[in-house]
mmCIF file of the N, C-alpha and C atoms, coordinates in Angstrom:
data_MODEL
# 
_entry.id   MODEL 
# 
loop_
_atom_site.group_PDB 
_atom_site.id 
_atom_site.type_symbol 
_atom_site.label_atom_id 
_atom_site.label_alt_id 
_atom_site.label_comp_id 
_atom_site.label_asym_id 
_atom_site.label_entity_id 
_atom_site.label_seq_id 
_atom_site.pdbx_PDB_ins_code 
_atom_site.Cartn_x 
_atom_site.Cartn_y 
_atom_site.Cartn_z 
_atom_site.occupancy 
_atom_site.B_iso_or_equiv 
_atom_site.pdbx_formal_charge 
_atom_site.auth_seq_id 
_atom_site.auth_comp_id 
_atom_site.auth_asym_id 
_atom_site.auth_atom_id 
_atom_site.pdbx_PDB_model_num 
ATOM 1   N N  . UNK A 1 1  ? 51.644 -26.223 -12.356 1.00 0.00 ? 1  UNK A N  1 
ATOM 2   C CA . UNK A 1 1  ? 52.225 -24.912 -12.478 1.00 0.00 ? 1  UNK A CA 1 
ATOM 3   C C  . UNK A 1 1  ? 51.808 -24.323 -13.825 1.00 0.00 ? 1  UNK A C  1 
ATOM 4   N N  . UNK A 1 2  ? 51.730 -22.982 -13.847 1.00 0.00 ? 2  UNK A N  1 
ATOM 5   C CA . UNK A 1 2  ? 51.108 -22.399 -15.137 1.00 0.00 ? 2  UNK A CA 1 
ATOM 6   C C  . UNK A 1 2  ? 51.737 -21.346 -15.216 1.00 0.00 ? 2  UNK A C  1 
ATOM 7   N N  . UNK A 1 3  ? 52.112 -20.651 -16.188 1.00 0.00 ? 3  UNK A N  1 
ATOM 8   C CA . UNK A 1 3  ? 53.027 -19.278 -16.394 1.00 0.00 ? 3  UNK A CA 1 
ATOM 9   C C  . UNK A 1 3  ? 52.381 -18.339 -17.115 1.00 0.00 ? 3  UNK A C  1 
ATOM 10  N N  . UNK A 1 4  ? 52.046 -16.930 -16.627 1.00 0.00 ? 4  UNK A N  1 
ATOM 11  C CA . UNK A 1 4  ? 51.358 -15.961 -16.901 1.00 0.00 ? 4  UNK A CA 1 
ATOM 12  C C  . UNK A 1 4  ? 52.383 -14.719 -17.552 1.00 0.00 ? 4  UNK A C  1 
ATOM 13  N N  . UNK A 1 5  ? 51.621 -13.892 -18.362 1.00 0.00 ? 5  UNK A N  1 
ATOM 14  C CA . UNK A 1 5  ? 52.328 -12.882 -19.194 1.00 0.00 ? 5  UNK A CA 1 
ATOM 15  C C  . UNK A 1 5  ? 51.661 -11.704 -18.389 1.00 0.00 ? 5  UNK A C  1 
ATOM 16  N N  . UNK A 1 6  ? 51.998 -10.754 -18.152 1.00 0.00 ? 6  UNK A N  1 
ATOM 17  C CA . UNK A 1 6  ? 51.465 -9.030  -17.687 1.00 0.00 ? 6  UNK A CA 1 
ATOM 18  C C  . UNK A 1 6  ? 51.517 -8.538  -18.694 1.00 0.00 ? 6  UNK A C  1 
ATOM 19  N N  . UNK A 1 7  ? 50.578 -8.093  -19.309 1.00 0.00 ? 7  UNK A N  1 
ATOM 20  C CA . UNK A 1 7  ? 50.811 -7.427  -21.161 1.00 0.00 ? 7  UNK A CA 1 
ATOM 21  C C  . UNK A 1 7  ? 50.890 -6.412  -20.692 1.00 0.00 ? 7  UNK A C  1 
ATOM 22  N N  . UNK A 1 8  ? 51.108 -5.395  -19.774 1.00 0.00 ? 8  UNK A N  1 
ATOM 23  C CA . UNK A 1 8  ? 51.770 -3.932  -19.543 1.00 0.00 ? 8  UNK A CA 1 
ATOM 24  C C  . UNK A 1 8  ? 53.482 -4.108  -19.595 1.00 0.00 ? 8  UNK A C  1 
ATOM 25  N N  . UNK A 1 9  ? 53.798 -4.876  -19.165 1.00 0.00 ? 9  UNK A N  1 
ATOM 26  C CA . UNK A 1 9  ? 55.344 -4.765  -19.375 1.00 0.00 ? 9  UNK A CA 1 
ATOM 27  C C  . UNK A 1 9  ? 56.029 -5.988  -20.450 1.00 0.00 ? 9  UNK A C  1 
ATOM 28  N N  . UNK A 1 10 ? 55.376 -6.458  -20.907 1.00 0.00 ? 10 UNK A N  1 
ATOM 29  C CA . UNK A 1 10 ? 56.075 -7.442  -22.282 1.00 0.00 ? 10 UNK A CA 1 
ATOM 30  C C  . UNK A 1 10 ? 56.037 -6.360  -23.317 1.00 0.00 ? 10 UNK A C  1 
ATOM 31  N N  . UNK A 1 11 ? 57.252 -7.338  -23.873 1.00 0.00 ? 11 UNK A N  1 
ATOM 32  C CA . UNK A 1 11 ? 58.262 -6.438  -25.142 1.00 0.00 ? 11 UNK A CA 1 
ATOM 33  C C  . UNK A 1 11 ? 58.752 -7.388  -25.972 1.00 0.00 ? 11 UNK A C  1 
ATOM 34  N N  . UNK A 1 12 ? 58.023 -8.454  -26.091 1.00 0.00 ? 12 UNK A N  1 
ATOM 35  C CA . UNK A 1 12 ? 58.423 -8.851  -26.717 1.00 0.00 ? 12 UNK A CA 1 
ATOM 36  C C  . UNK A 1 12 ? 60.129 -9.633  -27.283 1.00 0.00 ? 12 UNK A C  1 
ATOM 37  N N  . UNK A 1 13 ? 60.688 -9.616  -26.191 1.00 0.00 ? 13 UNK A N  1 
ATOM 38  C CA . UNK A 1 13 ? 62.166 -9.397  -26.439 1.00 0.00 ? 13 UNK A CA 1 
ATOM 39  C C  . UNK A 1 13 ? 62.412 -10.795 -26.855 1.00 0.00 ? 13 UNK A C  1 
ATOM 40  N N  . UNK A 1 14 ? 61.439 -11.845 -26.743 1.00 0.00 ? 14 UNK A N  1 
ATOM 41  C CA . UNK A 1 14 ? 62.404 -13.360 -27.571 1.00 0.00 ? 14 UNK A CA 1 
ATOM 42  C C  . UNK A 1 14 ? 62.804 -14.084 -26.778 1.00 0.00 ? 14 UNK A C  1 
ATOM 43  N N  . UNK A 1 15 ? 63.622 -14.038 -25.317 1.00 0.00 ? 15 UNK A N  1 
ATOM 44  C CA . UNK A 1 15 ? 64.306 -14.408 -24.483 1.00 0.00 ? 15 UNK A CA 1 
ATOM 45  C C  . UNK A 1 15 ? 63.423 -15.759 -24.121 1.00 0.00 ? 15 UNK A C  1 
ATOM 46  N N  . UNK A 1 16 ? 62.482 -15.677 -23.504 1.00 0.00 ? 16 UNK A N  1 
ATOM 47  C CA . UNK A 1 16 ? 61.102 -16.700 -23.545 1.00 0.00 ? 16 UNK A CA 1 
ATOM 48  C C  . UNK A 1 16 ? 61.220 -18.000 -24.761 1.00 0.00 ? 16 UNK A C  1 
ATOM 49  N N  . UNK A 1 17 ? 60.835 -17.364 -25.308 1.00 0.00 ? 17 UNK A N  1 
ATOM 50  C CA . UNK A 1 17 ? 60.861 -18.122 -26.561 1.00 0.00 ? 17 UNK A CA 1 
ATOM 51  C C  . UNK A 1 17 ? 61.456 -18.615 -27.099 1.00 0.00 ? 17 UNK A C  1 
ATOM 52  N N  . UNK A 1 18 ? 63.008 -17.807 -26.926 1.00 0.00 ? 18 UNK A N  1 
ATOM 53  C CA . UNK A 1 18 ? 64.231 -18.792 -27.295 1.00 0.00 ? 18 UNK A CA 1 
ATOM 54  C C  . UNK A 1 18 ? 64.696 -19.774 -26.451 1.00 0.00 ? 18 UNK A C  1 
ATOM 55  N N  . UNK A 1 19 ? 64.288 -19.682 -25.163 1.00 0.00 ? 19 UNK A N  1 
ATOM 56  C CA . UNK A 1 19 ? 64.584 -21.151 -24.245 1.00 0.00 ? 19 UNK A CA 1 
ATOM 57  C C  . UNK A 1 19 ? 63.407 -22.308 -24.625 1.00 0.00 ? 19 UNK A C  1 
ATOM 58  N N  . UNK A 1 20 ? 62.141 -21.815 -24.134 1.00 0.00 ? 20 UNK A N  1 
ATOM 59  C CA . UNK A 1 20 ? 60.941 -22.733 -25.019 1.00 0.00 ? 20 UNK A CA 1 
ATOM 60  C C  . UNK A 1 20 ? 60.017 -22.517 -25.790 1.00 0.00 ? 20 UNK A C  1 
ATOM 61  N N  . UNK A 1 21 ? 60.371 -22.856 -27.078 1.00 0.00 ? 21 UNK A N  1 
ATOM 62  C CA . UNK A 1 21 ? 59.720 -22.781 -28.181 1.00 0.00 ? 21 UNK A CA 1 
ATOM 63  C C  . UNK A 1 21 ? 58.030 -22.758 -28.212 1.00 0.00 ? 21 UNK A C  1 
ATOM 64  N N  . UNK A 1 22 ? 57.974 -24.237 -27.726 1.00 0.00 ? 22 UNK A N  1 
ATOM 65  C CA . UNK A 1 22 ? 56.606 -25.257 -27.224 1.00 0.00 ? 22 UNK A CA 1 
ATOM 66  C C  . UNK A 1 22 ? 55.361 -24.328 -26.296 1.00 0.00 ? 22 UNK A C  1 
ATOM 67  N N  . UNK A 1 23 ? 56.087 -23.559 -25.891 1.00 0.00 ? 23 UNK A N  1 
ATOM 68  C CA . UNK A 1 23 ? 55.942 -22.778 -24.542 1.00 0.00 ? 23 UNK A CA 1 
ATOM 69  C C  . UNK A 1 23 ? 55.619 -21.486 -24.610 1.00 0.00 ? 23 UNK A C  1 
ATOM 70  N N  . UNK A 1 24 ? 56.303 -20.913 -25.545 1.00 0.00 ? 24 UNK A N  1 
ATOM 71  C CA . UNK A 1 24 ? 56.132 -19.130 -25.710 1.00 0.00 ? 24 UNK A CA 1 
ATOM 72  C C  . UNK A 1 24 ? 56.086 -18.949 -27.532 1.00 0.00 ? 24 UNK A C  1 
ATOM 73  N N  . UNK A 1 25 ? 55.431 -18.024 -27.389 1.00 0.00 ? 25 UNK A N  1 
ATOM 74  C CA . UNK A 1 25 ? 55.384 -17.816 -28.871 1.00 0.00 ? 25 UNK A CA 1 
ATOM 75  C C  . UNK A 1 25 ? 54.947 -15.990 -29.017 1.00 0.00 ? 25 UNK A C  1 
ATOM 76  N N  . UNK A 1 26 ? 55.897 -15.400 -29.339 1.00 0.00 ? 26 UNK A N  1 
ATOM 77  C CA . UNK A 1 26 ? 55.701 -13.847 -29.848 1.00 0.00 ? 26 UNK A CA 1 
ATOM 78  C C  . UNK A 1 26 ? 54.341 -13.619 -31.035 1.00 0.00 ? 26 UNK A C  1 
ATOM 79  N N  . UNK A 1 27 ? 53.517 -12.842 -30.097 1.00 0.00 ? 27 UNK A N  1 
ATOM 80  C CA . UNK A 1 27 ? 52.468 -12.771 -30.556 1.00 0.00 ? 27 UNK A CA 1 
ATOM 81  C C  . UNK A 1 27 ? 52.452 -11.322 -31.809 1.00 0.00 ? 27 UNK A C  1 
ATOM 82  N N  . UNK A 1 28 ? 51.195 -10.889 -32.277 1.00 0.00 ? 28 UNK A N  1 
ATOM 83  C CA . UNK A 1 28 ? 51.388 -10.065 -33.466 1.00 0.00 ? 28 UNK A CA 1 
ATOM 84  C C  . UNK A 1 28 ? 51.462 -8.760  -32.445 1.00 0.00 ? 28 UNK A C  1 
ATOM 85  N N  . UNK A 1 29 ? 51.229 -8.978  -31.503 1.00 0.00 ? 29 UNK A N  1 
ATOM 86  C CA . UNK A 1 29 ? 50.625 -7.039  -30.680 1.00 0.00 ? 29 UNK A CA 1 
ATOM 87  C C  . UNK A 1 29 ? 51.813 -7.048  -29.723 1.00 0.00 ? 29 UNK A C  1 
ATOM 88  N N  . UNK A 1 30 ? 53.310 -7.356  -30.049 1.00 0.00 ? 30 UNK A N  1 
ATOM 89  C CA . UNK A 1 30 ? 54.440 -7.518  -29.504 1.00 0.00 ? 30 UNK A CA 1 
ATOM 90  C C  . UNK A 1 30 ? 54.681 -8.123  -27.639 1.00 0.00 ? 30 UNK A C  1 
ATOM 91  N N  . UNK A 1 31 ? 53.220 -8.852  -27.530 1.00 0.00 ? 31 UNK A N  1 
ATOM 92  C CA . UNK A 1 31 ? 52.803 -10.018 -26.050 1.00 0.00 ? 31 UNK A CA 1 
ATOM 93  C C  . UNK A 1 31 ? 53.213 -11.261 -26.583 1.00 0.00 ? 31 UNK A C  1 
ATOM 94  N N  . UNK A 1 32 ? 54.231 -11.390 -25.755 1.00 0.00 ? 32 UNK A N  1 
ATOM 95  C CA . UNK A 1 32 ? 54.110 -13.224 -26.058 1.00 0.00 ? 32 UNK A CA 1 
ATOM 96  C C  . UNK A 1 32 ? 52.664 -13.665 -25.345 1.00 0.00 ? 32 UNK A C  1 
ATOM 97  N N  . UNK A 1 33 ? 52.926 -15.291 -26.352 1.00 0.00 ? 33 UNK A N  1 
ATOM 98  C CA . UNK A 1 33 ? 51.439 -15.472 -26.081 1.00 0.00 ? 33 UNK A CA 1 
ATOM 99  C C  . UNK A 1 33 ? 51.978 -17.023 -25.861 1.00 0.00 ? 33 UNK A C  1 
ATOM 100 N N  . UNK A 1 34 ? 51.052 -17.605 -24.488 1.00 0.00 ? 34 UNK A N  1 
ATOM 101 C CA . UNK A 1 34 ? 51.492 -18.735 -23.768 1.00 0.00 ? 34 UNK A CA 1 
ATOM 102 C C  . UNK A 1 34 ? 50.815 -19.780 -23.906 1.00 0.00 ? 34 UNK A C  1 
ATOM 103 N N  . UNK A 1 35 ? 51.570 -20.825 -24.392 1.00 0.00 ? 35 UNK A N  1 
ATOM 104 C CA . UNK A 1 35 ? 50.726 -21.928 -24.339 1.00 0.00 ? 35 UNK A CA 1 
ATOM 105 C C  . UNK A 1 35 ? 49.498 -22.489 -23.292 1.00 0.00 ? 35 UNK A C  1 
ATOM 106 N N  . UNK A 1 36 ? 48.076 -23.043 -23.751 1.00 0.00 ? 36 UNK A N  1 
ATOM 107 C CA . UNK A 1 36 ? 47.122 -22.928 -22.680 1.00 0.00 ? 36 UNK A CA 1 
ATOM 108 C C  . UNK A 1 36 ? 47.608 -24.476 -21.538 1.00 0.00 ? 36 UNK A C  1 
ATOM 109 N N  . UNK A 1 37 ? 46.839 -24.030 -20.291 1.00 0.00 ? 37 UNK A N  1 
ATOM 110 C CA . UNK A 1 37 ? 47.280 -25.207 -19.648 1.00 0.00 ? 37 UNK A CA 1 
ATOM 111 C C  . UNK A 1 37 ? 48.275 -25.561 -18.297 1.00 0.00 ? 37 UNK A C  1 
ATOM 112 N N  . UNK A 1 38 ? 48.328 -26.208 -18.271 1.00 0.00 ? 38 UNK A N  1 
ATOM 113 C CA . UNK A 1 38 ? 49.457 -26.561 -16.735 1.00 0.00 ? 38 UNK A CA 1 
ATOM 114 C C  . UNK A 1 38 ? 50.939 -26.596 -17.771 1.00 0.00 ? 38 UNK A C  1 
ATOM 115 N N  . UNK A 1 39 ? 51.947 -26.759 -17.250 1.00 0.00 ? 39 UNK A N  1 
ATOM 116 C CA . UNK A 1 39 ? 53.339 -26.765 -18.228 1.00 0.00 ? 39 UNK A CA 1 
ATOM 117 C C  . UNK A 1 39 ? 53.494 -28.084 -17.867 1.00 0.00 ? 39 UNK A C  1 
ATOM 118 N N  . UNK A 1 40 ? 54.310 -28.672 -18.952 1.00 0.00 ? 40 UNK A N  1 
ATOM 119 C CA . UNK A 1 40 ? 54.208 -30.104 -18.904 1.00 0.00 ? 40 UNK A CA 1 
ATOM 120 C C  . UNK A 1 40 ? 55.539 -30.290 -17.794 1.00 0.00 ? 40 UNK A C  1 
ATOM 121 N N  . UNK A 1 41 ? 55.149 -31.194 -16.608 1.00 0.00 ? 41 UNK A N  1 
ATOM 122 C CA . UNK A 1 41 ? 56.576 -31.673 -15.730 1.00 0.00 ? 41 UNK A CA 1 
ATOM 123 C C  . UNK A 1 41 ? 57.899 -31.468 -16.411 1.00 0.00 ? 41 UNK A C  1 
ATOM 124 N N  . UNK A 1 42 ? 58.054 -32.260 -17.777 1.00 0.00 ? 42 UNK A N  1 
ATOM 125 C CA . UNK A 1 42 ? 59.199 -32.099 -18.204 1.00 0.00 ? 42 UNK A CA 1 
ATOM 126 C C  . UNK A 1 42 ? 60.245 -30.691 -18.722 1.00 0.00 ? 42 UNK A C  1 
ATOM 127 N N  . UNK A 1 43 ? 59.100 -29.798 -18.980 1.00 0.00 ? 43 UNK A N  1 
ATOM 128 C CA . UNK A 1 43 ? 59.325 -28.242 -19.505 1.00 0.00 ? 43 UNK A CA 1 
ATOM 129 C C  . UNK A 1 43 ? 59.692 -27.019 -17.892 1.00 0.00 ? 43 UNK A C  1 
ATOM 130 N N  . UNK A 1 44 ? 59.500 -27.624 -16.914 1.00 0.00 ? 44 UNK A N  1 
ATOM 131 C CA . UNK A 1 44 ? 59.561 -26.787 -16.268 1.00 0.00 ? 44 UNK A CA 1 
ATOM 132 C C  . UNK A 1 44 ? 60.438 -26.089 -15.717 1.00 0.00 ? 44 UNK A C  1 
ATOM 133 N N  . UNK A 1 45 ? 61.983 -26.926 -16.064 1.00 0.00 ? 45 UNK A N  1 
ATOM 134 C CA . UNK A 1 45 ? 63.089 -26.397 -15.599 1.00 0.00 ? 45 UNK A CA 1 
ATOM 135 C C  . UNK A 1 45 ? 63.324 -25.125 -16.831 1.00 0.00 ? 45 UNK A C  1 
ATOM 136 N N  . UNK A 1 46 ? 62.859 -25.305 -18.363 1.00 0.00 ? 46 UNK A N  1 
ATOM 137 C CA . UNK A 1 46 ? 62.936 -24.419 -19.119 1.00 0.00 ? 46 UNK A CA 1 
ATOM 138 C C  . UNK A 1 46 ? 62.442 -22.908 -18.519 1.00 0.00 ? 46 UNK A C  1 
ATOM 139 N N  . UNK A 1 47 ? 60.725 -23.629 -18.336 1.00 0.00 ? 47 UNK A N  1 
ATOM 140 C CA . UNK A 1 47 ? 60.064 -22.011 -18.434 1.00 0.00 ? 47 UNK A CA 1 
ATOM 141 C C  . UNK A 1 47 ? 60.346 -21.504 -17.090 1.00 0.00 ? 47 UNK A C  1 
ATOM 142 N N  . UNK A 1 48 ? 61.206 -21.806 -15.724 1.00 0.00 ? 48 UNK A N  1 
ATOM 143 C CA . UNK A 1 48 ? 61.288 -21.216 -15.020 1.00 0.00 ? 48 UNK A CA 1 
ATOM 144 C C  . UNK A 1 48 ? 62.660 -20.628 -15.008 1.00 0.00 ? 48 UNK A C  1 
ATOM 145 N N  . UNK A 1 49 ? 63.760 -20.960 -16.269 1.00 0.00 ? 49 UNK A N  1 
ATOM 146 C CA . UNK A 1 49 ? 64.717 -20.339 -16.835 1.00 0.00 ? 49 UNK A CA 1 
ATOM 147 C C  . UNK A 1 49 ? 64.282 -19.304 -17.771 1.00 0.00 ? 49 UNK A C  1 
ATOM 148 N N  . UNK A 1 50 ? 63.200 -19.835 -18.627 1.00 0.00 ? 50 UNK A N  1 
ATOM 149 C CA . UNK A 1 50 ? 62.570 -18.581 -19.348 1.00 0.00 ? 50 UNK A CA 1 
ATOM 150 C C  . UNK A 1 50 ? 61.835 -17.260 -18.279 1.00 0.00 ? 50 UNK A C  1 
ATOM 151 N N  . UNK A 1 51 ? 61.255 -17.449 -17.491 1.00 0.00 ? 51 UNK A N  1 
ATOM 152 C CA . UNK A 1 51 ? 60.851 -16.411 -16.389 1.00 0.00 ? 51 UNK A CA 1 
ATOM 153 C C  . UNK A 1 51 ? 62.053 -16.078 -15.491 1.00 0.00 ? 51 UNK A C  1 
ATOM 154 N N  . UNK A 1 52 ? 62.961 -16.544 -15.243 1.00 0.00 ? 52 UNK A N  1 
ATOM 155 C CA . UNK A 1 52 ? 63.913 -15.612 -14.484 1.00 0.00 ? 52 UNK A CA 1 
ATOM 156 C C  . UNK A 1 52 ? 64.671 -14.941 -15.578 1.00 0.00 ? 52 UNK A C  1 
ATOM 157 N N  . UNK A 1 53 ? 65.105 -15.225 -16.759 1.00 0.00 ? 53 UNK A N  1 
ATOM 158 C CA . UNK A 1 53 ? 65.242 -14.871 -17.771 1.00 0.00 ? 53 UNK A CA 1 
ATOM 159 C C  . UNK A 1 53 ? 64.876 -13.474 -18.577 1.00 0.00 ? 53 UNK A C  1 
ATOM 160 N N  . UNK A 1 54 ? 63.722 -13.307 -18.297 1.00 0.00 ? 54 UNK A N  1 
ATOM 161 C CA . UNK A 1 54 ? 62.696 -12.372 -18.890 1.00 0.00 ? 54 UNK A CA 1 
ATOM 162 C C  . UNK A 1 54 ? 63.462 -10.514 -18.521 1.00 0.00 ? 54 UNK A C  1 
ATOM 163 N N  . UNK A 1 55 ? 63.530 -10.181 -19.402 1.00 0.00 ? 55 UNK A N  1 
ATOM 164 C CA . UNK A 1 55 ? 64.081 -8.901  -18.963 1.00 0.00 ? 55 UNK A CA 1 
ATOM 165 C C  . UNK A 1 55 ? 63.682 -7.722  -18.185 1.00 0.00 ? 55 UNK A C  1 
ATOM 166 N N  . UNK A 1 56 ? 61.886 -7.708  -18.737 1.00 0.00 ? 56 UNK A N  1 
ATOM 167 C CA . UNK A 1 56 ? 61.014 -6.951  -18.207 1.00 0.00 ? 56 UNK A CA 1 
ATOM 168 C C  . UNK A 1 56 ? 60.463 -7.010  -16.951 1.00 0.00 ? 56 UNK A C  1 
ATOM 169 N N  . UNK A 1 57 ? 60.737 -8.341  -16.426 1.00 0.00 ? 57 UNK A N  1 
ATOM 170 C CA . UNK A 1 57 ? 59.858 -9.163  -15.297 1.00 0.00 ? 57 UNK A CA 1 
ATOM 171 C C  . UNK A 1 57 ? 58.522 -9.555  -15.587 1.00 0.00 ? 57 UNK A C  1 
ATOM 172 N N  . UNK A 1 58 ? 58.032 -9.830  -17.148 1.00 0.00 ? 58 UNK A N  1 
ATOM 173 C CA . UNK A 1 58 ? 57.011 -10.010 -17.195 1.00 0.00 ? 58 UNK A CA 1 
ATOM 174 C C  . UNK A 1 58 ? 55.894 -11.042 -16.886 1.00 0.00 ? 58 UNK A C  1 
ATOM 175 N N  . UNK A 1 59 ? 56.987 -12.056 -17.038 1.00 0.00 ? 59 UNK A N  1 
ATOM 176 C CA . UNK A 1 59 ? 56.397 -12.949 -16.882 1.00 0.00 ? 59 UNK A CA 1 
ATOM 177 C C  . UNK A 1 59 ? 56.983 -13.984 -15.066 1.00 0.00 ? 59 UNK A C  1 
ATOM 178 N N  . UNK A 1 60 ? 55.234 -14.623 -14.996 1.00 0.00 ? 60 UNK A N  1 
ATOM 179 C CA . UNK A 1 60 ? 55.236 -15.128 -13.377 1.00 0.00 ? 60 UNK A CA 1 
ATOM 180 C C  . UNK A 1 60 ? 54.795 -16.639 -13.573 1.00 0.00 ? 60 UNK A C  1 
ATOM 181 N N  . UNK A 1 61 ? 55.066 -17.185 -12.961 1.00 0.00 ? 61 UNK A N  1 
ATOM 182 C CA . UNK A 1 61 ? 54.502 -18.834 -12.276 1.00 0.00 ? 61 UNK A CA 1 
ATOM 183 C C  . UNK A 1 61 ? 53.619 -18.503 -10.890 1.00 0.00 ? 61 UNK A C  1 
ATOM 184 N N  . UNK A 1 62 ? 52.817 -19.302 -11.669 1.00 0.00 ? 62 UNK A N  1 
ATOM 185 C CA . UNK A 1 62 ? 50.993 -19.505 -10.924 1.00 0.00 ? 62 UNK A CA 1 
ATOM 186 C C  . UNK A 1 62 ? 51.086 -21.008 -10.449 1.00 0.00 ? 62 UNK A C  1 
ATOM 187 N N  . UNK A 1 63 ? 51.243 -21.677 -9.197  1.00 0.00 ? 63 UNK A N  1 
ATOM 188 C CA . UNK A 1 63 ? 50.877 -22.958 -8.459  1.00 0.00 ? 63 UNK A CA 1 
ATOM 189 C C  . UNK A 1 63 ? 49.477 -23.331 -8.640  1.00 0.00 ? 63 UNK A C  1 
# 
């Protein structure tokens, strides 16, 4: 599983990032910016709390 950002509707809002650190990181051009890679098994209950989470709907899970 891999988790994608839509840089038309990110804002940056933190929400992401404050569930996983490891995982999301607020970039300088107000896009979070996602760790590269598959998400590790153990992180996944996070970032799919961080994506329902997300205010904008920006962010999606890729199989």
């Amino acid at each position: 599983m891999r988790v994608t950002v839509d840089e038309n509707l990110c804002e940056a809002n933190g929400f992401c990032e404050s569930i996983a650190q490891d995982i999301f990181e607020l970039g300088d051009a107000d896009v979070v910016q996602i760790a590269e890679g598959e998400v590790p098994p153990d992180r996944e209950i996070d970032v799919r709390a961080a994506v329902d989470q997300c205010p904008k709907a920006a962010l999606r899970l890729v199989d």
